[in-house]
N, C-alpha and C positions, 0 to 999 in steps of 0.2 A: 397978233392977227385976230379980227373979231370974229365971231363966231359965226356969222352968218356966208364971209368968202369961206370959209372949211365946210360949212355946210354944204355950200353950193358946188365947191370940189369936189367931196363925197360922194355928192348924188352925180356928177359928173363920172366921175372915177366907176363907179355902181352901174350907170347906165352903159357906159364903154362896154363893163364886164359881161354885163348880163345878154348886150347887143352881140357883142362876140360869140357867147358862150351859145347864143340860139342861130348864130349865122352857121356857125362851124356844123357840118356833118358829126363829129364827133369830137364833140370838145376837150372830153376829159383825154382822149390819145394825141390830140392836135397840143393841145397845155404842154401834157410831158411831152412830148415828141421836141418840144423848144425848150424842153428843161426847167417846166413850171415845176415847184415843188414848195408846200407849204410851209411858213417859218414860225409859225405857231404851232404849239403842242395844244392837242385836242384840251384841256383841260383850260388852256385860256381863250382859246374858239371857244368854248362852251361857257365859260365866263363874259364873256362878248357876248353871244348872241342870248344870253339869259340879259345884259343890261339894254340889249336894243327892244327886247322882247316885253317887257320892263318898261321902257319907254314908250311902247307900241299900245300898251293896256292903261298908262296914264294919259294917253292923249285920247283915248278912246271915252275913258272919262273928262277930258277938259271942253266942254261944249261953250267952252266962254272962249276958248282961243281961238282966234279968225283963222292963223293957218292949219289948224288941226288938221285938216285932212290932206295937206301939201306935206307938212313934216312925217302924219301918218303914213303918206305914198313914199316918202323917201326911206323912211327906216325901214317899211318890208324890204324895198330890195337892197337895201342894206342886211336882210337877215338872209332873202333871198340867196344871196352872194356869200355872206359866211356858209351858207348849208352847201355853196357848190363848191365851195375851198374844202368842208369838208369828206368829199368825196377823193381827197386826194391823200387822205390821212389812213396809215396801217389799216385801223377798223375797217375800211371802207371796203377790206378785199371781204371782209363776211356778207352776203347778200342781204344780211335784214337789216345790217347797219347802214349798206348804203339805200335801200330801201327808205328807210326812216329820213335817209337826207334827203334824197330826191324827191319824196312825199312835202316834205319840210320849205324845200325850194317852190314847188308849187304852191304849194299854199300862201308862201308870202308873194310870190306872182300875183295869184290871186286876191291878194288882201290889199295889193298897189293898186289892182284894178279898181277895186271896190272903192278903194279912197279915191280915186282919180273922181268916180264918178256920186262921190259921197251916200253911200248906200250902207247905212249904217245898221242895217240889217244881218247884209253879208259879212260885213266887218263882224261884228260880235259874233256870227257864229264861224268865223273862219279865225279870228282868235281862240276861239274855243277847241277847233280843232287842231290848230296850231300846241297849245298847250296838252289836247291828248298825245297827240306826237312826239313831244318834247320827253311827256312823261312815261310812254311804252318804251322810249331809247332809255330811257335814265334808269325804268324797272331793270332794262336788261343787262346795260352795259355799266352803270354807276355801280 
């Protein structure tokens, strides 16, 4: 399969989740209440979203690529989505872990916005934010 139908899946698959996940009054009770339960261990979610993450700050640098900011839009909410799977993992019952992900969720919300509308301003510094976040969870919990 080439890479560009999985792409287009994923962003598919991402926008279902993300569409759900703000439809539902209360996502994270409606999930489990249907027996959602996460099958990654935090350590390879965290490995994930360190390579979408990764992938988010080389495109930020590729200004020679035409879709830079269509693939930049796709992998926030692709990170967006890993940080709300995260909310369903042991940590998450600590309040500043799930803090840290829902902070984490927003901001790649925000950073799809910002690519939608190519504002490359916002981008840099909501990646920068992005990577405080990453690095206040990792101070506490790594």
């Amino acid at each position: 399969m080439s890479q560009k139908p999985v792409a287009i899946l994923l962003m598919l698959v991402c926008s279902v989740g993300v569409a759900f996940s703000t439809a539902v009054g209360d996502e994270k009770t409606s999930a489990a209440a249907n027996g959602y339960t996460p099958v990654m261990e935090t350590h390879h979610l965290m490995v994930e979203q360190d390579r979408v993450f990764g992938s988010l700050r080389a495109l930020f640098r590729a200004d020679d690529d035409k879709e830079r900011f269509e693939k930049m839009g796709h992998d926030a909410l692709v990170l967006a989505e890993l940080a709300n799977i995260n909310t369903y993992h042991e940590r998450a019952k600590n309040a500043d872990y799930l803090g840290f992900t829902n902070t984490l969720k927003a901001q790649a919300l925000a950073l799809s916005k910002a690519a939608s509308t190519k504002d490359l301003a916002t981008i840099k510094s909501t990646l920068r934010s992005i990577n405080t976040t990453c690095g206040s969870c990792h101070d506490k919990y790594q």
